[in-house]
PDB file of N, CA, C and O in Angstrom:
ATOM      1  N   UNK A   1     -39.375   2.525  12.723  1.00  0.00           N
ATOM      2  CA  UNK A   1     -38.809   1.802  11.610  1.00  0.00           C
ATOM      3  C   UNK A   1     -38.318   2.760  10.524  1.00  0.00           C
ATOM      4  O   UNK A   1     -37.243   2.398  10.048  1.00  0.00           O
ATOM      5  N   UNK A   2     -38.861   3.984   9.960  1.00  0.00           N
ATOM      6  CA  UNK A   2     -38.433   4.399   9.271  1.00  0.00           C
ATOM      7  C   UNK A   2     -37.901   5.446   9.639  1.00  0.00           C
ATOM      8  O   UNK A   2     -38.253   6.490   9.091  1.00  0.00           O
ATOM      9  N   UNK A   3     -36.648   5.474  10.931  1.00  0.00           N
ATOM     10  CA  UNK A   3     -35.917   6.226  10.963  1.00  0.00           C
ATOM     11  C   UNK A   3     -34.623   5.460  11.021  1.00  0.00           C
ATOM     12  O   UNK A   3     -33.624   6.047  10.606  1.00  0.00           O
ATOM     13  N   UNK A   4     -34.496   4.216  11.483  1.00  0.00           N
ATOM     14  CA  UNK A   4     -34.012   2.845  10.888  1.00  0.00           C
ATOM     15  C   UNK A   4     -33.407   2.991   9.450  1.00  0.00           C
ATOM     16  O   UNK A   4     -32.191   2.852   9.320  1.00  0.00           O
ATOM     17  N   UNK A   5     -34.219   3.272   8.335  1.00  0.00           N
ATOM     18  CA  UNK A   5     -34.140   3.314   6.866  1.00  0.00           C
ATOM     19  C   UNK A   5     -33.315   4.369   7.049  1.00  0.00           C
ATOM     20  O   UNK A   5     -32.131   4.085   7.235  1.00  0.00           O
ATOM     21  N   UNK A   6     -33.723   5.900   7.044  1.00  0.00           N
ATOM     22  CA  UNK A   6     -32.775   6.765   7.060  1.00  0.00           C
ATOM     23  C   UNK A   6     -31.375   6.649   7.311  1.00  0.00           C
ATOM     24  O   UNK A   6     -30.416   6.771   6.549  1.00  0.00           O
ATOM     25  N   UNK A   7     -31.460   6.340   8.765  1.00  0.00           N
ATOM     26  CA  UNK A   7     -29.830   6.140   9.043  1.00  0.00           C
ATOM     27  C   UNK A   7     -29.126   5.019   8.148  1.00  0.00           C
ATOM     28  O   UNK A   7     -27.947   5.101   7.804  1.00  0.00           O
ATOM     29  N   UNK A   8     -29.923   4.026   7.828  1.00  0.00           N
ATOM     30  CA  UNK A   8     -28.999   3.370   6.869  1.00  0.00           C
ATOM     31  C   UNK A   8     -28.699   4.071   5.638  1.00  0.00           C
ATOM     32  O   UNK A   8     -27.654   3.991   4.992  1.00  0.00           O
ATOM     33  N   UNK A   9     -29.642   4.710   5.403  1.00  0.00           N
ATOM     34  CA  UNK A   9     -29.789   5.710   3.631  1.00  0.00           C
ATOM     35  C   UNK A   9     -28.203   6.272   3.725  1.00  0.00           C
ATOM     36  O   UNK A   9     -27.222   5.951   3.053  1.00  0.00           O
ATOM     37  N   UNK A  10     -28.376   7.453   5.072  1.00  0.00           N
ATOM     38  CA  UNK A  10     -26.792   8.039   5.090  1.00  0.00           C
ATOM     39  C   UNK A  10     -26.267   7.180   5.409  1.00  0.00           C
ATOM     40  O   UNK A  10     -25.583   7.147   4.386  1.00  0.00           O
ATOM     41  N   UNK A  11     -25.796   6.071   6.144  1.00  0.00           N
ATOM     42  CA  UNK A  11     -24.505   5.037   6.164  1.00  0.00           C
ATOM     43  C   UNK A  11     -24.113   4.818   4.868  1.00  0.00           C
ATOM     44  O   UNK A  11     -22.993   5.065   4.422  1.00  0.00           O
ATOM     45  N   UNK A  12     -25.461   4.139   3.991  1.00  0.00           N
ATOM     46  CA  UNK A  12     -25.013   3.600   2.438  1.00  0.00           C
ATOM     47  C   UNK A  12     -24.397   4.698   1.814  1.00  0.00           C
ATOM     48  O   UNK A  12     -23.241   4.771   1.397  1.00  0.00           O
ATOM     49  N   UNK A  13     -25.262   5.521   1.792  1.00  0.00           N
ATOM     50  CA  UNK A  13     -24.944   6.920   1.173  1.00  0.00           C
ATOM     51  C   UNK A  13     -23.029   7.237   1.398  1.00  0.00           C
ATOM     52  O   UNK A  13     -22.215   7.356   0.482  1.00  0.00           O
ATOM     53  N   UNK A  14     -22.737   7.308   2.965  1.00  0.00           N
ATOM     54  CA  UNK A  14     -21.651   7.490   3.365  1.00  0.00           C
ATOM     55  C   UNK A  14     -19.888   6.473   2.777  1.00  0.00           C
ATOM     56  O   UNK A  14     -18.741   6.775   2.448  1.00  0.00           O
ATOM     57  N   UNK A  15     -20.847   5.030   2.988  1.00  0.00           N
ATOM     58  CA  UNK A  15     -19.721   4.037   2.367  1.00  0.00           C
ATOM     59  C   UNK A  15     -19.655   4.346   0.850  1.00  0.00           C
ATOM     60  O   UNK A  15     -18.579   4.304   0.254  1.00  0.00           O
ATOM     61  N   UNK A  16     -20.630   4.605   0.336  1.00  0.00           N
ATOM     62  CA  UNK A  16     -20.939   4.537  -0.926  1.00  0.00           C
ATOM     63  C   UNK A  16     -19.359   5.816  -1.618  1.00  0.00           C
ATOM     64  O   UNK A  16     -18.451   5.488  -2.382  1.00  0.00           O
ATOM     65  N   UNK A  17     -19.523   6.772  -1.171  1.00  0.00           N
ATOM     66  CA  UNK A  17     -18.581   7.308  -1.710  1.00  0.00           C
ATOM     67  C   UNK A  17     -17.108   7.297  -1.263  1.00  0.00           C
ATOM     68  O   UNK A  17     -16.115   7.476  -1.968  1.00  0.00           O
ATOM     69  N   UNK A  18     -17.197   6.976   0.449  1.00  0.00           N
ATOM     70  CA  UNK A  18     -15.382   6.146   1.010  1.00  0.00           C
ATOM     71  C   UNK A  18     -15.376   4.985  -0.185  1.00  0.00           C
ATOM     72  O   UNK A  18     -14.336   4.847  -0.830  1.00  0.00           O
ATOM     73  N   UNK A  19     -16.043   4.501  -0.358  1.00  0.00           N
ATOM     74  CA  UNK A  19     -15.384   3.655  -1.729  1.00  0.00           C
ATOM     75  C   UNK A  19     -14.998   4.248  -3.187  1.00  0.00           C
ATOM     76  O   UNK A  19     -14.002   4.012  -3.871  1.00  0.00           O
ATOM     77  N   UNK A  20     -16.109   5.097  -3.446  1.00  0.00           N
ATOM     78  CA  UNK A  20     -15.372   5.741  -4.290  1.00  0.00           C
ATOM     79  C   UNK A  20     -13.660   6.659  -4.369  1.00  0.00           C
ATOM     80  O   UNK A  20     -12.747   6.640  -5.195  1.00  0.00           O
ATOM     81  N   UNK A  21     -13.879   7.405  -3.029  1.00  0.00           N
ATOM     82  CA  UNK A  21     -12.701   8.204  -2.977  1.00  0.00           C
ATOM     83  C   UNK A  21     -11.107   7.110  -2.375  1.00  0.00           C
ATOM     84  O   UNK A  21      -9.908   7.373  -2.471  1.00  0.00           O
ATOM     85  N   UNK A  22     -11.876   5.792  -1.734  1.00  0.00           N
ATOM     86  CA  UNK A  22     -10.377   4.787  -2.028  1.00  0.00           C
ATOM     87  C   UNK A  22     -10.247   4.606  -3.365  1.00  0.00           C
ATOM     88  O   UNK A  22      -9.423   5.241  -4.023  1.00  0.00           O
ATOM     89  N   UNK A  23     -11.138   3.631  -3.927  1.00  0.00           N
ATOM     90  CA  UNK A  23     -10.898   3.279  -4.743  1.00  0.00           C
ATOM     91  C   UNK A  23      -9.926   4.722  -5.991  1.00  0.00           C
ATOM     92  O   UNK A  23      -9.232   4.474  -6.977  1.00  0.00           O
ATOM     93  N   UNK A  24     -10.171   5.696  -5.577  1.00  0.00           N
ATOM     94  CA  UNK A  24      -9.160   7.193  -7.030  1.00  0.00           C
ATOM     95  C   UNK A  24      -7.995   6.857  -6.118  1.00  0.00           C
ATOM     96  O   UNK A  24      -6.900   6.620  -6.629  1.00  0.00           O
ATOM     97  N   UNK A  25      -8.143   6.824  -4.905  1.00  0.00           N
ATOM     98  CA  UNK A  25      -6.353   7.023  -4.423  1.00  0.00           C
ATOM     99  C   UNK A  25      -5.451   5.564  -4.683  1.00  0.00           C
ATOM    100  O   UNK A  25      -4.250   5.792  -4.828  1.00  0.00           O
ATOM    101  N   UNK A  26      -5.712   4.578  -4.737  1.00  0.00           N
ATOM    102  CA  UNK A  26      -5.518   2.932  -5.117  1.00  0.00           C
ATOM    103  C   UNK A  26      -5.598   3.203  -6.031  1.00  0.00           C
ATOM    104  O   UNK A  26      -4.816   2.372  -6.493  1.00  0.00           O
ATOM    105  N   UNK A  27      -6.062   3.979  -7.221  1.00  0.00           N
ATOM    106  CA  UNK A  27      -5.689   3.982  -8.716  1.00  0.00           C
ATOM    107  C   UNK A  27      -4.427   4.906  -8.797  1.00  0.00           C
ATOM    108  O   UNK A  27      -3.386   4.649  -9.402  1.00  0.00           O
ATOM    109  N   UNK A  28      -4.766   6.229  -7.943  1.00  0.00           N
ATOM    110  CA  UNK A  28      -3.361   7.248  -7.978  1.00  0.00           C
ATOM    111  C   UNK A  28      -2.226   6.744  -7.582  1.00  0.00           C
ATOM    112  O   UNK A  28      -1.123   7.151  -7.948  1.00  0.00           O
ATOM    113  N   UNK A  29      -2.456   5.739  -6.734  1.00  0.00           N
ATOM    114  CA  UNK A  29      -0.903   4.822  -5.936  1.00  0.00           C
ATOM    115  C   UNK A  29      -0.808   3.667  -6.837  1.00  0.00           C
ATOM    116  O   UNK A  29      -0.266   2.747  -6.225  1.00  0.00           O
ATOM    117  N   UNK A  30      -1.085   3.365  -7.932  1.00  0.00           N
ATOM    118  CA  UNK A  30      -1.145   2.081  -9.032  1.00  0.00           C
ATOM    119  C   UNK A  30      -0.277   3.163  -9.852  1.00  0.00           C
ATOM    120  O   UNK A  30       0.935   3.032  -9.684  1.00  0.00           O
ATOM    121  N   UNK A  31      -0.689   4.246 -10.738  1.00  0.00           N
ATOM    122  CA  UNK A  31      -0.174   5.011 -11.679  1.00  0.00           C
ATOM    123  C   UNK A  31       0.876   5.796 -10.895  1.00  0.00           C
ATOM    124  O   UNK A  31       1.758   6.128 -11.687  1.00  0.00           O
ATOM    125  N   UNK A  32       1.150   6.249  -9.598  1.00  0.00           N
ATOM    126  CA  UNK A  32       2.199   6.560  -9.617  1.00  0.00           C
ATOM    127  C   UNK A  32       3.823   6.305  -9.238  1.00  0.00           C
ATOM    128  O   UNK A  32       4.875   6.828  -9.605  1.00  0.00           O
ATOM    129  N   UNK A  33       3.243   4.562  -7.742  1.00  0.00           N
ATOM    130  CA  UNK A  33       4.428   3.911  -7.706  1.00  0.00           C
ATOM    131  C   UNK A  33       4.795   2.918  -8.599  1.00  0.00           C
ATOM    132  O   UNK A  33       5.928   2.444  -8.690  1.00  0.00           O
ATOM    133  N   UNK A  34       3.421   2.475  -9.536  1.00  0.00           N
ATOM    134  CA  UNK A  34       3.515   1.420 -10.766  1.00  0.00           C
ATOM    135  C   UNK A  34       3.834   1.827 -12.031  1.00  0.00           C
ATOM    136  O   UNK A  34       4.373   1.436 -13.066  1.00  0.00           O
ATOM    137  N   UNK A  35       3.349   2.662 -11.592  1.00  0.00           N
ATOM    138  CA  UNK A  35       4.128   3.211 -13.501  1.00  0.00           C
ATOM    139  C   UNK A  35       5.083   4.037 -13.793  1.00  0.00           C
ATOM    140  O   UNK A  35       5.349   4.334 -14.958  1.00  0.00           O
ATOM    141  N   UNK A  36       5.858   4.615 -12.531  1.00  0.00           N
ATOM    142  CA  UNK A  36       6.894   5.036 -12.856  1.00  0.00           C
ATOM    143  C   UNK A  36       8.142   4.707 -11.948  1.00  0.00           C
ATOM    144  O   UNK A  36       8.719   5.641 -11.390  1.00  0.00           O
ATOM    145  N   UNK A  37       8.615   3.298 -11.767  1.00  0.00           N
ATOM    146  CA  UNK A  37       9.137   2.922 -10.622  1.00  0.00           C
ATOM    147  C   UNK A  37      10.849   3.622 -10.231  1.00  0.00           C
ATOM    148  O   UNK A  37      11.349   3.730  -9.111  1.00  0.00           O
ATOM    149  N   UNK A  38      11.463   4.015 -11.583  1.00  0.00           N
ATOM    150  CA  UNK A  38      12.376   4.604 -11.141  1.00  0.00           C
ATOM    151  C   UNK A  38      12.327   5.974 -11.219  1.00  0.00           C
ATOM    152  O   UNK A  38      13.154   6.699 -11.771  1.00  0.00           O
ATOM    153  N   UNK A  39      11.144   6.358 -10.539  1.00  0.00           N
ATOM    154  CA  UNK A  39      10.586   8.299 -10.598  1.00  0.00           C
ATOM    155  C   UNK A  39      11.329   8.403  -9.350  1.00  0.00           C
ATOM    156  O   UNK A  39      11.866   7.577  -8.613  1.00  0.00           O
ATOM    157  N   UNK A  40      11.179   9.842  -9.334  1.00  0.00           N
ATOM    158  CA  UNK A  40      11.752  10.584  -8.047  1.00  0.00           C
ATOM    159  C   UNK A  40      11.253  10.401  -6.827  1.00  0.00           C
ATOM    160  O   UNK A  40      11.692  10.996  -5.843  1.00  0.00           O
ATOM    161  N   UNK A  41      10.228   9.504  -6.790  1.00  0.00           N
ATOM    162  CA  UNK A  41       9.807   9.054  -5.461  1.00  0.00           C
ATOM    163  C   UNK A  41      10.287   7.684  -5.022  1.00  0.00           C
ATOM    164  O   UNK A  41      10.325   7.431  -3.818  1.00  0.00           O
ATOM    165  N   UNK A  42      10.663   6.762  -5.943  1.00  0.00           N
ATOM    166  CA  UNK A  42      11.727   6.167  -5.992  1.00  0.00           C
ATOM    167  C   UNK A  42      13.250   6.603  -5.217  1.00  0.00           C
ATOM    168  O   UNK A  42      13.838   6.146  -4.237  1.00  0.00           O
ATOM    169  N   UNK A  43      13.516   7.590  -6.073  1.00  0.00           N
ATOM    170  CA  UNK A  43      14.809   8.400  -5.557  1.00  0.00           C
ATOM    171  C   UNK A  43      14.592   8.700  -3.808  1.00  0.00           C
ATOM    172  O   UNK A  43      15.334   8.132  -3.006  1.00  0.00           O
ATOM    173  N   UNK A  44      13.719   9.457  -3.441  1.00  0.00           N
ATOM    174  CA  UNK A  44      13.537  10.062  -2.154  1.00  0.00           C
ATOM    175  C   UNK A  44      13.633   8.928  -1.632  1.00  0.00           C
ATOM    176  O   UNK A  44      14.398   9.063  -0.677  1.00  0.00           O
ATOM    177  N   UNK A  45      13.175   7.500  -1.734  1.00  0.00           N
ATOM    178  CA  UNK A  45      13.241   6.401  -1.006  1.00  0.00           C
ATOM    179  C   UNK A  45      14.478   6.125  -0.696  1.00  0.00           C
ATOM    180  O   UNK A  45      15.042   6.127   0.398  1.00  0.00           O
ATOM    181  N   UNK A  46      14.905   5.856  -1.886  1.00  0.00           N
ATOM    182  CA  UNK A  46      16.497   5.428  -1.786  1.00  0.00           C
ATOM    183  C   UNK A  46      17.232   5.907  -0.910  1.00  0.00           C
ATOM    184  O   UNK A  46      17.611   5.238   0.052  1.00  0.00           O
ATOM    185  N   UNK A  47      17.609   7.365  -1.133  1.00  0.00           N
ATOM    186  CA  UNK A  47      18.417   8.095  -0.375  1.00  0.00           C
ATOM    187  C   UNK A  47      18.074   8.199   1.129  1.00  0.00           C
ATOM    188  O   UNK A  47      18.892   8.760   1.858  1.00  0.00           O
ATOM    189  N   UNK A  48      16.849   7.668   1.692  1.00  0.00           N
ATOM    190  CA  UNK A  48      16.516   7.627   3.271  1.00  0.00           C
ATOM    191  C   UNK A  48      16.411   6.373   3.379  1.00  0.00           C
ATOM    192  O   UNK A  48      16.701   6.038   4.527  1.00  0.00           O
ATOM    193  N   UNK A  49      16.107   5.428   2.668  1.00  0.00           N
ATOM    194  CA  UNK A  49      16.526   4.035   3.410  1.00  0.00           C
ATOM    195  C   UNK A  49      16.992   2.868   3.046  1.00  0.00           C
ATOM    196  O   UNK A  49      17.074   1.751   3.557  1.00  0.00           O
ATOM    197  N   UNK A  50      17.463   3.675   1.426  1.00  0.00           N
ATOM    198  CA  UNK A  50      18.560   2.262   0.974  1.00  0.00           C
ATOM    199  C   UNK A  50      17.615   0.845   0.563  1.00  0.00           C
ATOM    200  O   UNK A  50      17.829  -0.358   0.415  1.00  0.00           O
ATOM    201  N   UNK A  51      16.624   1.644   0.494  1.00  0.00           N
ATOM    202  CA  UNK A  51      15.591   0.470  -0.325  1.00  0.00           C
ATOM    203  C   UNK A  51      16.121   0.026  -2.031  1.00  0.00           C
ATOM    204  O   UNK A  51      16.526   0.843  -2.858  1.00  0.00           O
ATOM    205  N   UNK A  52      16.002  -1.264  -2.220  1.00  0.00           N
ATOM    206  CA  UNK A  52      16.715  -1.290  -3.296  1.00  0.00           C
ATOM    207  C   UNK A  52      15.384  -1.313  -4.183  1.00  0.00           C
ATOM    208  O   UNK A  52      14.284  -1.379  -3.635  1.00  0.00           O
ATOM    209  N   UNK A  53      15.541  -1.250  -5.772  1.00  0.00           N
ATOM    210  CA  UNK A  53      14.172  -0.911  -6.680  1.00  0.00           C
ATOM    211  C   UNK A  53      13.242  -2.369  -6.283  1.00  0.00           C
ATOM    212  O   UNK A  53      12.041  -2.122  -6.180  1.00  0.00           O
ATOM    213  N   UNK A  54      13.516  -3.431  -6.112  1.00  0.00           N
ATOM    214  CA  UNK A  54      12.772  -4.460  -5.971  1.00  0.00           C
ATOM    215  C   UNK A  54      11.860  -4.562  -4.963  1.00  0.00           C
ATOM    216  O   UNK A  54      10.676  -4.834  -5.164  1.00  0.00           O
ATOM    217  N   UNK A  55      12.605  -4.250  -3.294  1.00  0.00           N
ATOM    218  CA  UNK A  55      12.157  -4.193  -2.508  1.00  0.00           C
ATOM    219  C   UNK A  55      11.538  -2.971  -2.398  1.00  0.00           C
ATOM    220  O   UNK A  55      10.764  -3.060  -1.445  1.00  0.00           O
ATOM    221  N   UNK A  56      11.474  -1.695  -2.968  1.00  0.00           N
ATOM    222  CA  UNK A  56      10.262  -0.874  -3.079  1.00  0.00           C
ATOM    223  C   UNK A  56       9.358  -1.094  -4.020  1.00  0.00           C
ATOM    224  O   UNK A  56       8.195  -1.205  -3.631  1.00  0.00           O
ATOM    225  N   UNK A  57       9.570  -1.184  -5.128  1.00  0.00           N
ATOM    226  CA  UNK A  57       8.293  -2.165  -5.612  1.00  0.00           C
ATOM    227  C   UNK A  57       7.448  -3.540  -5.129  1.00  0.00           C
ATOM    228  O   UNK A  57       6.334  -3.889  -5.519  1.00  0.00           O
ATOM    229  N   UNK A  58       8.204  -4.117  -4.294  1.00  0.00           N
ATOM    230  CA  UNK A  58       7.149  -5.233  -3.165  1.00  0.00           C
ATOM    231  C   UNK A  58       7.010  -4.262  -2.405  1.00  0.00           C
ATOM    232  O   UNK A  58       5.939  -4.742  -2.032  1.00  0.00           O
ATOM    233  N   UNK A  59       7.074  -3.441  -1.881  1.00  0.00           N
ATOM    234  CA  UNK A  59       6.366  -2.974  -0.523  1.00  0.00           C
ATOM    235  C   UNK A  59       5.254  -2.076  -1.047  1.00  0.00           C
ATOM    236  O   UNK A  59       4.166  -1.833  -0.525  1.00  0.00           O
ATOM    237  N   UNK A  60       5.903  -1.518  -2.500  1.00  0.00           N
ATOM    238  CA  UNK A  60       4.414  -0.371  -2.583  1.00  0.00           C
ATOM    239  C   UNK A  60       3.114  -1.853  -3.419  1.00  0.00           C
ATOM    240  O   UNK A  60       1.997  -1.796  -3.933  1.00  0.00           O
ATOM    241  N   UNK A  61       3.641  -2.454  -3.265  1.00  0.00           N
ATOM    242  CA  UNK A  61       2.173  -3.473  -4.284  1.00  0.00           C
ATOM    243  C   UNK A  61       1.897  -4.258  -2.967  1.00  0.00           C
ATOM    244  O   UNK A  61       0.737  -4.624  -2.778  1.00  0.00           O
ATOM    245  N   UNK A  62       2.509  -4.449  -2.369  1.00  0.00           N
ATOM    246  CA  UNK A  62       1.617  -5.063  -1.285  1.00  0.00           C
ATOM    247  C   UNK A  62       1.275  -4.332  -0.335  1.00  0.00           C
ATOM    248  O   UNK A  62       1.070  -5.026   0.662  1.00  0.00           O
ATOM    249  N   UNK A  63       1.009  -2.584  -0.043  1.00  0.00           N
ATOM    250  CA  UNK A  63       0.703  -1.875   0.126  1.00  0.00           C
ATOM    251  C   UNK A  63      -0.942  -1.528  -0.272  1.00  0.00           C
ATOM    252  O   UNK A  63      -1.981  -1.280   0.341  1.00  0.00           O
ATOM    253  N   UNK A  64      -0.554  -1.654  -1.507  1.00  0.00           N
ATOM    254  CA  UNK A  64      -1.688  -1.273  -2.566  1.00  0.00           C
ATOM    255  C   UNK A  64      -2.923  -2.535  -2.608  1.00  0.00           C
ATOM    256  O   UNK A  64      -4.126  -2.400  -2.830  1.00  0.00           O
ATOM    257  N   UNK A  65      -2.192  -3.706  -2.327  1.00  0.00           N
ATOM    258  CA  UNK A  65      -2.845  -5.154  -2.057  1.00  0.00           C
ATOM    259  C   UNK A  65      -3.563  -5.079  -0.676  1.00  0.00           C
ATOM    260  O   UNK A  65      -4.508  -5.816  -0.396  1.00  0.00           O
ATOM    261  N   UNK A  66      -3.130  -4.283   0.038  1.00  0.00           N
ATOM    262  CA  UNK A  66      -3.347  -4.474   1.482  1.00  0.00           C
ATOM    263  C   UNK A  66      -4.880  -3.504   1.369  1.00  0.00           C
ATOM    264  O   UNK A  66      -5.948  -3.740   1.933  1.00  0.00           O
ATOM    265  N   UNK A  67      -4.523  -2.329   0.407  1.00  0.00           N
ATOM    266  CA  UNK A  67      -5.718  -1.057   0.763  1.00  0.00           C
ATOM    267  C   UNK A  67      -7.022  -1.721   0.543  1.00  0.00           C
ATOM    268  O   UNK A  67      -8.000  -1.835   1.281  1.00  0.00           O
ATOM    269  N   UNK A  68      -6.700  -2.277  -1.094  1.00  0.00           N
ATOM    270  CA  UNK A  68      -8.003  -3.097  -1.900  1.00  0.00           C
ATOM    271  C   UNK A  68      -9.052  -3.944  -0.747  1.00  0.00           C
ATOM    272  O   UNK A  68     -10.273  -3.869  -0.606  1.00  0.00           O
ATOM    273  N   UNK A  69      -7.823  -4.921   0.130  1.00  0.00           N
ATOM    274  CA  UNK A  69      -8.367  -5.751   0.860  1.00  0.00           C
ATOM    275  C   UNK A  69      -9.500  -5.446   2.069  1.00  0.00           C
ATOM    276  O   UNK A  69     -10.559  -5.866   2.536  1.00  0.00           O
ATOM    277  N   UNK A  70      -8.098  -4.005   2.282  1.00  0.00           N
ATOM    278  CA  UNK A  70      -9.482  -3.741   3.288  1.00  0.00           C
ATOM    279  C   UNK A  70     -10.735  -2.342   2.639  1.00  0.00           C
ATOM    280  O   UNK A  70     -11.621  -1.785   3.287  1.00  0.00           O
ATOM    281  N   UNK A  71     -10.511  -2.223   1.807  1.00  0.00           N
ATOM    282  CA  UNK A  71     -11.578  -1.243   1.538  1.00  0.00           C
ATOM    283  C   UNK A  71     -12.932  -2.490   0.925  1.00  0.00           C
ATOM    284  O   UNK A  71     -14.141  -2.416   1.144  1.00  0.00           O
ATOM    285  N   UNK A  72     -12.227  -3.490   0.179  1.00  0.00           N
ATOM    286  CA  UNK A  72     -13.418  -4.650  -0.014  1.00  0.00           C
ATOM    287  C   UNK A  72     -14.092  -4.795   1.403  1.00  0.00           C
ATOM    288  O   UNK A  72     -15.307  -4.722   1.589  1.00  0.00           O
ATOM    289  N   UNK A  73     -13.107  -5.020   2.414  1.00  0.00           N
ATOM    290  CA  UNK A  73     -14.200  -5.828   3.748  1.00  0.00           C
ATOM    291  C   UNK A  73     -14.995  -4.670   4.900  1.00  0.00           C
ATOM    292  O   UNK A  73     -15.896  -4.877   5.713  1.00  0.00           O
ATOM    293  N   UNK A  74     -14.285  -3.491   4.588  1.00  0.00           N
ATOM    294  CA  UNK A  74     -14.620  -2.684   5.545  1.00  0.00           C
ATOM    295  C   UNK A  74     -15.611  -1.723   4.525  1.00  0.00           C
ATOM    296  O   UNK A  74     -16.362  -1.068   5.247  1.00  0.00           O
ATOM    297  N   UNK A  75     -15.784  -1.513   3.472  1.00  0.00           N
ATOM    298  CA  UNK A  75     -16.381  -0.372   2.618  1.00  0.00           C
ATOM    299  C   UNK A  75     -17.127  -0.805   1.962  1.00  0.00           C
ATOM    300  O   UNK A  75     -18.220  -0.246   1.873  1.00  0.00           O
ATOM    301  N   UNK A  76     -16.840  -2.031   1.195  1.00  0.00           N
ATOM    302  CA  UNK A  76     -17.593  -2.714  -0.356  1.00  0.00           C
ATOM    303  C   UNK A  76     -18.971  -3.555   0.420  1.00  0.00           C
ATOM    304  O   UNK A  76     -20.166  -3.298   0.269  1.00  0.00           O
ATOM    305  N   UNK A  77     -18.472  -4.404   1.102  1.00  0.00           N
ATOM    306  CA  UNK A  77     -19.168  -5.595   1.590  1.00  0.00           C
ATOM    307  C   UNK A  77     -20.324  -4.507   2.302  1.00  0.00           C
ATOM    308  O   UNK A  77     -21.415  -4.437   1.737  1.00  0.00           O
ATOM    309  N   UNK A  78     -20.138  -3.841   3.273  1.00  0.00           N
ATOM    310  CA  UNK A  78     -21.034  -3.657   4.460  1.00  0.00           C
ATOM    311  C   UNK A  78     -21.629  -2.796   3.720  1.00  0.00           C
ATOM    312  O   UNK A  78     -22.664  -2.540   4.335  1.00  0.00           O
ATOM    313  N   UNK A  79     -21.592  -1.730   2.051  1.00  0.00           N
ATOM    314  CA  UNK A  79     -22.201  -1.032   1.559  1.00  0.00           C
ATOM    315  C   UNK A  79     -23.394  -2.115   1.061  1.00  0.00           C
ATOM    316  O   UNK A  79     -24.618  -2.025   1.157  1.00  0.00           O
ATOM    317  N   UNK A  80     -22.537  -3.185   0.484  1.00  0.00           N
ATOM    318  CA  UNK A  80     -23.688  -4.045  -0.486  1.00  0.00           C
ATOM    319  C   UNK A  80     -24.438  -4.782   0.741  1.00  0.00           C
ATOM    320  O   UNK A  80     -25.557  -5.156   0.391  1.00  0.00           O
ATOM    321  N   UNK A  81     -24.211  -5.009   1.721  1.00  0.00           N
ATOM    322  CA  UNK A  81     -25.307  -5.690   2.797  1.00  0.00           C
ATOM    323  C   UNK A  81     -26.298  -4.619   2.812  1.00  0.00           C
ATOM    324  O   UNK A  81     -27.394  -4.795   2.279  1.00  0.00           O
ATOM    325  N   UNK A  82     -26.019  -3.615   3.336  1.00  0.00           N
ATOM    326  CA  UNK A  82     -27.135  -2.533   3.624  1.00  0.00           C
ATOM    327  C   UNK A  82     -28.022  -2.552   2.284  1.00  0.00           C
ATOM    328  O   UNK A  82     -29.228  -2.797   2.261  1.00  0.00           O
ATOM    329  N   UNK A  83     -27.178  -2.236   1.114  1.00  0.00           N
ATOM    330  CA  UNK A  83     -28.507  -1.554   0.076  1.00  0.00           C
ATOM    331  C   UNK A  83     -28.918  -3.263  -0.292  1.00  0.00           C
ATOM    332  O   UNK A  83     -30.140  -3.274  -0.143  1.00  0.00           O
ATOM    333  N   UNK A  84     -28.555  -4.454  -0.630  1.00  0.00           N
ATOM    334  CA  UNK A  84     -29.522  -5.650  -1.098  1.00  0.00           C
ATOM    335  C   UNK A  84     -30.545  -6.068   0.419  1.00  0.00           C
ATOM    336  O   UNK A  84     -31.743  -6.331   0.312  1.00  0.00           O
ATOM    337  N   UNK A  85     -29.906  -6.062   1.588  1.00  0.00           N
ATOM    338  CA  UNK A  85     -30.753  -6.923   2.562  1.00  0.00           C
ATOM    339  C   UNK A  85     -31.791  -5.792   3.504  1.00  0.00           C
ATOM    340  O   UNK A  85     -32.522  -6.386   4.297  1.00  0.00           O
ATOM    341  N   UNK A  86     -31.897  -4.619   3.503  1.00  0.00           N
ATOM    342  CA  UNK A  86     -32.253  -3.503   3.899  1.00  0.00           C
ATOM    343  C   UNK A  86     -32.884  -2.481   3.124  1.00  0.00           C
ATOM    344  O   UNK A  86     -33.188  -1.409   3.647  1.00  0.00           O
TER     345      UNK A  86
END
């Protein structure tokens, strides 16, 4: 049994900070395709695929919608099962 505990210790331990280090890059991809939408990464888009500003701003937010979603079900959730029920 209490080698049981351990391995969960490092699992929690393990999700515990994949959530942290999504959650900085989902803030770095908020501040840098959200807050500066006609930046030069903007530009690089354009010029390879004729994305117009609208339709790269829906693709990078539902991008960014998509990460949240799964870092909640795959990172958040199965961290907080382990440390409340275990």
């Amino acid at each position: 049994m209490g080698e049981l505990n351990l391995e969960l210790e490092v699992l929690a331990s393990f999700l515990g900070w994949l959530i942290i280090a999504n959650f900085a890059f989902i803030l770095f991809r908020v501040f840098i395709f959200g807050g500066a939408p006609k930046s030069l990464i903007y530009k690089i888009h354009h010029t390879f695929f004729k994305v117009t500003h609208k339709d790269f701003a829906k693709a990078h937010y539902q991008g960014i919608i998509l990460h949240v979603t799964l870092t909640v079900f795959f990172a958040l959730l199965p961290y907080l099962v382990i440390r409340f029920l275990f």
